[in-house]
N, C-alpha and C positions, 0 to 999 in steps of 0.2 A: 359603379359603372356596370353596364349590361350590356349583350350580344343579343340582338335578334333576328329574326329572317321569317321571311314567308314565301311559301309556291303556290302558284297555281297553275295545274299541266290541262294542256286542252285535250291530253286525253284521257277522257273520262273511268277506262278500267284500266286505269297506271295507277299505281301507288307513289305517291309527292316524301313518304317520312324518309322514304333512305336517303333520299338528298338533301332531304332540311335536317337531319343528322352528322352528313357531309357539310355541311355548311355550320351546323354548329362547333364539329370539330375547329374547322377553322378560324372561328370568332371565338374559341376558349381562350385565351387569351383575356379579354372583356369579364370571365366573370368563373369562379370555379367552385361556386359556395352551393353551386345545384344548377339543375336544368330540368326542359321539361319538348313536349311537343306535344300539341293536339290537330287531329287532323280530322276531315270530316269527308264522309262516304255518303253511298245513296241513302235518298230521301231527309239528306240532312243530319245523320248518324253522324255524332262524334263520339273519337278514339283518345284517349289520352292514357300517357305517361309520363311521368317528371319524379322527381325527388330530389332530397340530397345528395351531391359527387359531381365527379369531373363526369364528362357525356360519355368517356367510352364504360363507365360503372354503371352510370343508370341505363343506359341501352342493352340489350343484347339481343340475338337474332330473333327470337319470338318477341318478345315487345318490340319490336319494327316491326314484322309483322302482323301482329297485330293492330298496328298501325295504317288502316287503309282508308282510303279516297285519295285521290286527283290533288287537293287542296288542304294546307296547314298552314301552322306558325310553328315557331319555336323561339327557345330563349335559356340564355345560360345567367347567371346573375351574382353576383354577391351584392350582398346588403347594406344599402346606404339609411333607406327608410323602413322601417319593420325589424325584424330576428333574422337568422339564421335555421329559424322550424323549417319542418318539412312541407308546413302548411301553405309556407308564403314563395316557393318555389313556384316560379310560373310555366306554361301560361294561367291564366287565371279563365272561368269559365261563369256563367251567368243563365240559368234555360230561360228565363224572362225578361224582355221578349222575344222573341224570335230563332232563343240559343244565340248566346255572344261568348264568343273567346277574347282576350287583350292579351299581349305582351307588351312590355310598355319600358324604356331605358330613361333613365334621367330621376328626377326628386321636383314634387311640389312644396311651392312654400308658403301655398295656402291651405294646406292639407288639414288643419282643425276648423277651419272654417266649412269645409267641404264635407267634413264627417257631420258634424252640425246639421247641416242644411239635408244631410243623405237621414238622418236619423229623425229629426219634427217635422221638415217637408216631403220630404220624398217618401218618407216612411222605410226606407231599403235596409237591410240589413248589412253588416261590416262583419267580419269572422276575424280579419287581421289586422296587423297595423301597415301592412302595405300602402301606397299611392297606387299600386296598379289596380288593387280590388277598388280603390276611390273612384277614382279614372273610369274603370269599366261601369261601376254602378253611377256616376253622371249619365253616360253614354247612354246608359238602356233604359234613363229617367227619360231622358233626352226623346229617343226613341217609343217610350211606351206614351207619350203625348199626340201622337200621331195618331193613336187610336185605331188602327188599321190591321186589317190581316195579314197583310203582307205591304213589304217598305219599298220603297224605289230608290233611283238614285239620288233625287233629288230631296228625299225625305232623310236620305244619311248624312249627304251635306249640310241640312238643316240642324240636324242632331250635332255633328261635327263642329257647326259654328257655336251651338250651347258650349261644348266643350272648351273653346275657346275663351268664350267670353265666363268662364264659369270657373277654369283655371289655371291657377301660376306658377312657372319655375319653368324648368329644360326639360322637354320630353321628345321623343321618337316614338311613335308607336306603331304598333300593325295589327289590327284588328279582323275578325272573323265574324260573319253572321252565317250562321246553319244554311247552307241550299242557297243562297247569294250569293257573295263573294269576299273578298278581302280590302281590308280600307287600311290605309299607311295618311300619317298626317304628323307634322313637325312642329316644336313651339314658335311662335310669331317671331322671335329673336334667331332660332336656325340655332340653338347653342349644342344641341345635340344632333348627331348626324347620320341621313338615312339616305337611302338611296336603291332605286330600281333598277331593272334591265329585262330582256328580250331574248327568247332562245326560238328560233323557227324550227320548226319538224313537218314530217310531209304532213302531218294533220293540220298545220294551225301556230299559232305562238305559245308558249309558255311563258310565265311569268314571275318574277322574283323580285322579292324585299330584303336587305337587308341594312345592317349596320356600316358596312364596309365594304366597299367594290372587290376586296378579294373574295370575299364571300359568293360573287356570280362569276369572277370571274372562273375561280375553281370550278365552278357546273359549267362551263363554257355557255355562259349568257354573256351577251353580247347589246350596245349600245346604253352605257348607264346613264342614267341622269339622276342629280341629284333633288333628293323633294324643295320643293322651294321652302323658306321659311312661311310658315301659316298658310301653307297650300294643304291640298287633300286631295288623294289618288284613290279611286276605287276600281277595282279589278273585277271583273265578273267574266262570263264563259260569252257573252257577247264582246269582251274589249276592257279599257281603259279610259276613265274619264279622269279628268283634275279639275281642281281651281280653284284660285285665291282667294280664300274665306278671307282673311286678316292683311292687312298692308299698313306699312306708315312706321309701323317698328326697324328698329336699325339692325342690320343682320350681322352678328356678334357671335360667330362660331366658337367654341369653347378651344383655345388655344394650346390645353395638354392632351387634347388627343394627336397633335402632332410630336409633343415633347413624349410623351410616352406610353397611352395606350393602344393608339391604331397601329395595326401590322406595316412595316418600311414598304410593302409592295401595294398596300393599298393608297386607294385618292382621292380624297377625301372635299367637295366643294369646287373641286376642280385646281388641288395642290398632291403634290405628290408629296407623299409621306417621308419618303427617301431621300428627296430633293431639299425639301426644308429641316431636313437633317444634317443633311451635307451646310445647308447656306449656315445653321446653326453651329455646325463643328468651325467653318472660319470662325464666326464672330466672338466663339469663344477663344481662339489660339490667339485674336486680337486684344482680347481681355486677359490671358497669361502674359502675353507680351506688357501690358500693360500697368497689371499688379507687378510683377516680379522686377521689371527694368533690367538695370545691368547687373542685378542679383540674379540671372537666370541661369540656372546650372542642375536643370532638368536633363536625364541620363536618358530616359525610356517614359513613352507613355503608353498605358494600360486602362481599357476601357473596365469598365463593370457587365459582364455579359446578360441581356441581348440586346437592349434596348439604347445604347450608348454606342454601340460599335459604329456606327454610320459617324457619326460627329468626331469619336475618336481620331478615326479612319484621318478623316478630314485637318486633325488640329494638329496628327502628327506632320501633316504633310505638309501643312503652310510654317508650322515651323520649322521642319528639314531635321526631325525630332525619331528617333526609331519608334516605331507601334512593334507594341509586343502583348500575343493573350498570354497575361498573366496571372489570370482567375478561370480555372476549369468549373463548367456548371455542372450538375446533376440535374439531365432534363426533367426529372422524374419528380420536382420539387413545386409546389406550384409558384408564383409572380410573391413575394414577401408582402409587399405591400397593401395585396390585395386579399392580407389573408386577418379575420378578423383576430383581436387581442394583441395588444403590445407582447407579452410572455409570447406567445404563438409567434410572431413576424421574429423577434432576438432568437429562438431556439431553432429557427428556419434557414436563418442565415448563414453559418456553419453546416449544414444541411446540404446546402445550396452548392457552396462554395467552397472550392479548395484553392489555397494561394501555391502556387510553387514557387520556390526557394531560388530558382537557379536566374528566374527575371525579376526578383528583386532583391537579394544580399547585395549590399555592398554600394547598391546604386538611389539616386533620388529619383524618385516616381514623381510622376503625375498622374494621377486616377481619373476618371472621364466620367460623369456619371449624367442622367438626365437629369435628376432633380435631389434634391434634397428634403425629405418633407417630416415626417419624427424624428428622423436619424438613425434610426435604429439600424438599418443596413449598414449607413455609410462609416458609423462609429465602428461596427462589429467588420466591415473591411477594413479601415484604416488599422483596426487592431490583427490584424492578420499579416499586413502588408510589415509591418513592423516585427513581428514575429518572423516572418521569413526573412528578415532582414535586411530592408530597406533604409539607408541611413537617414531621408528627409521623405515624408509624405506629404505631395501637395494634392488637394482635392479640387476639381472643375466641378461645376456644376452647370451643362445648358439651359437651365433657367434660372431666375432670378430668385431672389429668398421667398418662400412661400411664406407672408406671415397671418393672413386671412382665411378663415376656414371658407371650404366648398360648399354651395347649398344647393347647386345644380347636377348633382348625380355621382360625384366624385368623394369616395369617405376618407376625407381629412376634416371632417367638421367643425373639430374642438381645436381654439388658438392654441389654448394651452400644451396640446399635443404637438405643437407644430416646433421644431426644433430654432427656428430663425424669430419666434413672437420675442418684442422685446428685445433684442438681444443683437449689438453689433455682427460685425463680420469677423473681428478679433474675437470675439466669446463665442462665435458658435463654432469655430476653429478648434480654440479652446476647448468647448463642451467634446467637439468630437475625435480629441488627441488630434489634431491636424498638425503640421507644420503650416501651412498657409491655406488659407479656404477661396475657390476664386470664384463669382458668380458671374452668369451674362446677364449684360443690360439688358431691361424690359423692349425699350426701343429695337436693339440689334434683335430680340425674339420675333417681335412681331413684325421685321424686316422679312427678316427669315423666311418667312411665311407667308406675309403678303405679297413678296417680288414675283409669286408664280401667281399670282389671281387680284389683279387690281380691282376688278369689282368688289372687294370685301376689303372696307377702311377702316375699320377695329375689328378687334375679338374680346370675349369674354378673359378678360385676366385681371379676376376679382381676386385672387387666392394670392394673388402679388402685390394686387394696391388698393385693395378692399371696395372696389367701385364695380356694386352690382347690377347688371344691366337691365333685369325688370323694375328696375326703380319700387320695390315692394320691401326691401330687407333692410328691418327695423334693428335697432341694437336689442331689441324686448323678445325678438325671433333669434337672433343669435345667444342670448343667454338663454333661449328653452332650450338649442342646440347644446349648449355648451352643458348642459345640466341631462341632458336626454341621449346623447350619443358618443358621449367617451366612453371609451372602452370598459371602463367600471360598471358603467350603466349598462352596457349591452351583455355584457357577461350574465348580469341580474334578469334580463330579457330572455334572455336564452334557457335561461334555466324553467324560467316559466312558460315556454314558448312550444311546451310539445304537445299541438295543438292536433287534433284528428285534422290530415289531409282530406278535405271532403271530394269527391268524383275522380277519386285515384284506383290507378293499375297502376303498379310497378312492374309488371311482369315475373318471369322467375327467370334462375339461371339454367344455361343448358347444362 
């Protein structure tokens, strides 16, 4: 999973990086394996910096400054497809034709096909194992058939629809051409999520892309809309155009960016992130009710901090159950989950997380968490909660057992990693020291979530019931997964993966 954004300011000697800096701050959350911006000044002059680290390490004041023109992108990332190098840190950049930049969130899953076709037909060269460098070098295939010295708008849409019809899986992108302007474009399913808005100034409009409505919100843009599935918006210093390359696909929003990577104050589709959290936290105090019966003698419930609170909040209340934090965080830690290496995610945990002793000796917890997905957290909590002395741990989880790997942007890819593959609700209890292990119904999740946006009649919740909505994922693709991106293999990846950044500034420190 990735964060992206893009500006475009209608005035021309304004600098756009400090705010798509701002704006990346915000969407760290989405990704903390690297970040990057490029922005681009007069006569089509692009600026870049990125590397490995969270964004306030790769920033500092002179590489923002350095940082000039009206018009960027950005991106913060961890690695679903590719390493961990400094190589594959985006945006990614292309001088032919035209100078193209990409940033690009999600994972394709025709991605060997498409190296194929870039390497005998296209003739283009590949430097990583990225989808985004794939992506961008369709695009400027796409584009250099046009044959022309300069592209319009109507030749980007064109190019836009090759994209389309040329590749598969979840993406969100925001694209850049030199001295034109900025193109945002969604996969035909909508599984990944982007979304624009409007800032008025006495000159003009301003313009913004990103991942998550708090991301404009925080610049004070105003009126968002989200891109439609298989739509394309392009922005230029004249305005904004769109429109519907793609239709007929069923619009299957990716269901865990509500359970737990989008920020609670973002809205996502037109659902509030907050709100289907909250509808979440009933439908699980309905599911403790449920598993426990008249065995219920829950003392205190305790979320997992920060992404559980909302639901917590919620499941103590419909039970009439005290909410107590019971886990202090260390903000200073990044998301476990999202941090590559099983050894890495268990030695983070403890890290993270301190239990205090005085809201759990003596008493039966119930632990609140979003998900459950290696265990690695929720085993190295339950063994905490114990330690401070809790006499019974029971564990909630607001979603359902995850036993299907991700192949749309999300790294849990390997079953075998996944803590629920195989394995009842008693043995994963079991596996994780629990006293009782509770999940929520898939039905009651996608309640949750659909009761604030009836326009949207499923989502993507393939990682629950292994039903992939581009109808392309073969069991023959899931074993290259299963062989290609466990944590063994990426380790192996990484080591060979210190690969020259090519069109890098890092800046230096003050």
């Amino acid at each position: 999973m990735c964060g992206i954004s893009g500006i475009l300011l209608t005035n021309t000697n304004q600098n756009c990086s400090v705010e798509i800096y701002e704006s990346l701050n915000v969407l760290q959350h989405r990704g903390q394996d690297a970040a990057g911006i490029v922005t681009c000044g007069n006569k089509g002059r692009l600026y870049q910096c990125k590397a490995n680290g969270m964004v306030r390490d790769v920033f500092n004041k002179r590489a923002l400054m350095n940082l000039v023109g009206p018009m960027g992108i950005g991106h913060v990332r961890y690695p679903t497809a590719g390493t961990s190098s400094n190589s594959e840190a985006q945006p990614f950049y292309v001088n032919s034709p035209y100078g193209l930049v990409f940033a690009h969130n999600g994972n394709l899953t025709n991605a060997h096909e498409l190296r194929k076709f870039l390497d005998e037909e296209a003739h283009r060269h590949i430097n990583t194992d990225s989808d985004t460098e794939l992506m961008l070098n369709i695009f400027a295939d796409n584009l250099q058939q046009t044959g022309k010295f300069r592209v319009n708008e109507e030749d980007t849409f064109n190019a836009i629809k090759g994209i389309y019809e040329q590749c598969r899986g979840g993406y969100a992108c925001i694209a850049m051409i030199a001295g034109f302007g900025l193109i945002a474009f969604r996969d035909p399913n909508g599984i990944r999520p982007l979304i624009y808005g409007t800032r008025k100034t006495s000159q003009g409009t301003d313009y913004m892309i990103a991942s998550e409505s708090v991301a404009l919100s925080t610049l004070d843009f105003k009126d968002f809309v989200d891109v439609k599935p298989g739509e394309a918006v392009i922005i230029t210093k004249n305005g904004m155009s769109k429109r519907q390359l793609v239709t007929g696909a069923e619009f299957t929003p990716c269901i865990f960016e509500y359970v737990y990577f989008a920020r609670p104050d973002s809205i996502i589709d037109g659902i509030s992130v907050y709100k289907s959290r909250l509808a979440m936290g009933e439908a699980l105090a309905d599911a403790v009710v449920k598993k426990l019966g008249d065995k219920m003698d829950v003392d205190v419930v305790i979320p997992v901090p920060d992404t559980s609170r909302v639901a917590a909040l919620q499941v103590s209340y419909r039970l009439n159950i005290l909410y107590r934090e019971g886990f202090i965080k260390n903000r200073y830690i990044g998301r476990t989950f999202i941090m590559p290496g099983q050894s890495e995610r268990k030695k983070s945990v403890r890290r993270k997380l301190n239990a205090m002793e005085l809201e759990f000796h003596d008493k039966n917890v119930l632990i609140v968490d979003d998900s459950i997905v290696r265990g690695t957290t929720s085993r190295e909590i339950i063994q905490m909660a114990r330690e401070a002395g809790a006499k019974k741990v029971y564990f909630a989880s607001c979603s359902p057992p995850i036993r299907y790997p991700n192949v749309y942007g999300i790294d849990m890819p390997t079953s075998n990693e996944l803590i629920a593959y195989n394995r009842t609700e008693e043995e994963i209890a079991k596996e994780l020291g629990a006293d009782c292990v509770i999940y929520e119904d898939l039905d009651d999740l996608i309640e949750s979530c659909r009761k604030f946006n009836r326009d949207i009649k499923n989502f993507d919740t393939s990682v629950f019931n292994g039903k992939y909505v581009t109808g392309d994922v073969t069991k023959e693709y899931l074993l290259m997964l299963d062989k290609t991106r466990n944590d063994d293999a990426k380790q192996l990846e990484n080591i060979k993966a210190d690969v020259i950044g090519l069109h890098n500034d890092y800046g230096e420190s003050d």
